[in-house]
N, C-alpha and C positions, 0 to 999 in steps of 0.2 A: 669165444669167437672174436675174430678182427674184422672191422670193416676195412677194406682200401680205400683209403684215397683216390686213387686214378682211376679206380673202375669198380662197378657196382657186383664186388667180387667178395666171398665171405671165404672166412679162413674156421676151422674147428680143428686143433690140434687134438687127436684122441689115440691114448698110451694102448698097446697091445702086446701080448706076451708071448715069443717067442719060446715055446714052448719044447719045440726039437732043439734048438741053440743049448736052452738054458736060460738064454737072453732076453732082455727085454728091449724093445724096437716102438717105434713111435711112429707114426704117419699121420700127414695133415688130410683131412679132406675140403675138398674146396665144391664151395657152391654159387650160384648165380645167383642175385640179389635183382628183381626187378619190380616195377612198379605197376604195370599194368599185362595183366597177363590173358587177353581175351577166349585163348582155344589152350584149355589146361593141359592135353593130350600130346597135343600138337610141339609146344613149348617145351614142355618133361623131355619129347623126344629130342629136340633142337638141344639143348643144356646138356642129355646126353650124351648125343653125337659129339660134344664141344669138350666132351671130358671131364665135366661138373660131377658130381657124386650126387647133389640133390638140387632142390627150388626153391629158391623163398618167395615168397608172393602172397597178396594180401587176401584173406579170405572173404571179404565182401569187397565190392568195388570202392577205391579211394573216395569215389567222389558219390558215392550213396551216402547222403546223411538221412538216417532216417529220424524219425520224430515219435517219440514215447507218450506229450503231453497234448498236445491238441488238436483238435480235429479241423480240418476231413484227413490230414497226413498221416494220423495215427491209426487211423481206420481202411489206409489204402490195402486192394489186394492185390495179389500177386507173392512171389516167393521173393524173399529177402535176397536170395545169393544162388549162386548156382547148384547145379543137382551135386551129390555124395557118389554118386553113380556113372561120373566123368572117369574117375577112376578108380582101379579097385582097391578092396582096403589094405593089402598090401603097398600099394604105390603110398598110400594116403599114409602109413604107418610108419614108413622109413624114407619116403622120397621129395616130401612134402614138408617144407618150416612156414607158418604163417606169422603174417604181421597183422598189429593194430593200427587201424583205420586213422590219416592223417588229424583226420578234423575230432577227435575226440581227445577232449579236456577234462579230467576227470577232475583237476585240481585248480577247474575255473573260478574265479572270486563273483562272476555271475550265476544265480542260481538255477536260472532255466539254463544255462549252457551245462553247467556244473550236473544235473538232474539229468540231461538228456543224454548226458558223456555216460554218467556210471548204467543208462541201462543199456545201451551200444557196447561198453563195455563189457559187462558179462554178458549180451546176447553173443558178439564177438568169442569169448572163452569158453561157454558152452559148447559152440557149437564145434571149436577144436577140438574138445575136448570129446565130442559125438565121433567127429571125422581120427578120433586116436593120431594127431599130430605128434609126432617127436620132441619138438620143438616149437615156440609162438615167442614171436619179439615186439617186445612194448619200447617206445621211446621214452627216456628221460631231459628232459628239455630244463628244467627249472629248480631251485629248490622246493618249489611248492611241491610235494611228492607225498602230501601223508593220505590223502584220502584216496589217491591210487595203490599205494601200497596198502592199505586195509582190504580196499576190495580185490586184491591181487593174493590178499593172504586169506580172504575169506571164501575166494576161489580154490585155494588148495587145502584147506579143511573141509571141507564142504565137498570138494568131487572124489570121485574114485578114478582118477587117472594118470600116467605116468609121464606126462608133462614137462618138458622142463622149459624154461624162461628164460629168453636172454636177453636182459636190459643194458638199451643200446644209448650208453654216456660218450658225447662228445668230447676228445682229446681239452679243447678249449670254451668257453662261453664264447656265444654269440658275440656278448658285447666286449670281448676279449680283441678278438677280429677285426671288428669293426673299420672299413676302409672310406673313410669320407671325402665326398666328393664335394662337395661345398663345404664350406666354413662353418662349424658349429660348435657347440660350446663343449671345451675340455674335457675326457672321462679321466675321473680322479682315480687311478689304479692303485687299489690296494697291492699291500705286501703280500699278501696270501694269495694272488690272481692266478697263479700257475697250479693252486690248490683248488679252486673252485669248484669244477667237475667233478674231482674226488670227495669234496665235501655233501656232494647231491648223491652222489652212490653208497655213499659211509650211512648215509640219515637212509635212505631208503632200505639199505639192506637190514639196518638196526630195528626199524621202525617192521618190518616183516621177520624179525628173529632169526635171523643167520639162516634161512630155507639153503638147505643144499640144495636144492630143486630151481633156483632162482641164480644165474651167472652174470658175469657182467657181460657188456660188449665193448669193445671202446672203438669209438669211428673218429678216423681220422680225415679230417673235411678243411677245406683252404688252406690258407697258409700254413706251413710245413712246421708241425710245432717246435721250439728247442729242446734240447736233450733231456736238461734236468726235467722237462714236462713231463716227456716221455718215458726216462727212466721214472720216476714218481706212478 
């Protein structure tokens, strides 16, 4: 899968075989990428109508953090996320790609962040994994990625589901980018900058044993990267 740049638009390039030709023929399908989706129904129908092929959207609300460790937050009731029963498991099995929740750090160097991420985290892949999702996309933000990748691998030994994963690595680093508006002090750029990204998807994908199950994404976000980035 590609992210765009200009618009919150996904690309999945998937080969199909022309079977009366002989030939084999290729078609992309494109999906809507959004961030908050209040009326699940509602929304599938709109992306629809607009000529999307499917939705991505997060499976609990962005801005639900919920709390694993201490009380009275760990003990609130109420349902974590919305009913399974918005739509049916057809829509849910081919029409539907989910994302992980902005605010979870699995690979926080704080412990109660780092603790409250990994159980958010697999509550999050479970329950995809109930709702028979297609597709679930985790971001890749940093090299810090090992203790995501364990529980991401410990995810797919452990369930019986046909899942696949698209981890979405930014074309450039953050601090690649970086446009300052006041005066501060120098970023010494290594030789290897244009390697960075790569080097965060190379350890992840190593560190999870080549899963065919596990693809990359590459999102292309601000300044418009150069070539050899790109080709790379």
């Amino acid at each position: 899968p590609v992210f765009s740049r200009a618009a919150p638009f996904l690309s999945l390039s998937v080969s199909e075989s022309n079977m009366a030709s002989g030939s084999s023929a290729s078609r992309v399908s494109s999906g809507r990428d959004l961030n908050s989706v209040p009326e699940v129904a509602e929304t599938l129908g709109a992306v629809a109508r607009l000529g999307f092929d499917f939705l991505c959207m997060p499976v609990f609300h962005p801005r639900f953090q919920r709390e694993f460790g201490l009380d009275p937050a760990q003990s609130r009731p109420g349902a974590q996320t919305r009913s399974d029963l918005l739509l049916s498991g057809r829509d849910w099995n081919t029409l539907i790609v989910g994302k992980l929740s902005p605010w979870i750090q699995a690979d926080s160097e704080v412990d109660t962040v780092r603790k409250n991420s990994e159980e958010a985290l697999a509550q999050e892949l479970n329950f995809s994994a109930y709702l028979g999702l297609p597709a679930f996309m985790l971001p890749l933000q940093s090299q810090r990625c090992a203790n995501l990748a364990r529980l991401l691998l410990l995810h797919l030994h452990t369930g019986h589901h046909s899942c696949m994963f698209w981890v979405r690595v930014p074309l450039l680093a953050p601090e690649d980018v970086r446009d300052d508006v006041i005066e501060n002090e120098p970023v010494h750029r290594r030789d290897e900058q244009d390697e960075r990204t790569w080097s965060w998807w190379h350890s992840f994908r190593t560190l999870c044993d080549y899963n065919k199950r596990i693809c990359l994404g590459e999102r292309g976000r601000g300044p418009e990267p150069i070539n050899c980035v790109i080709a790379k």
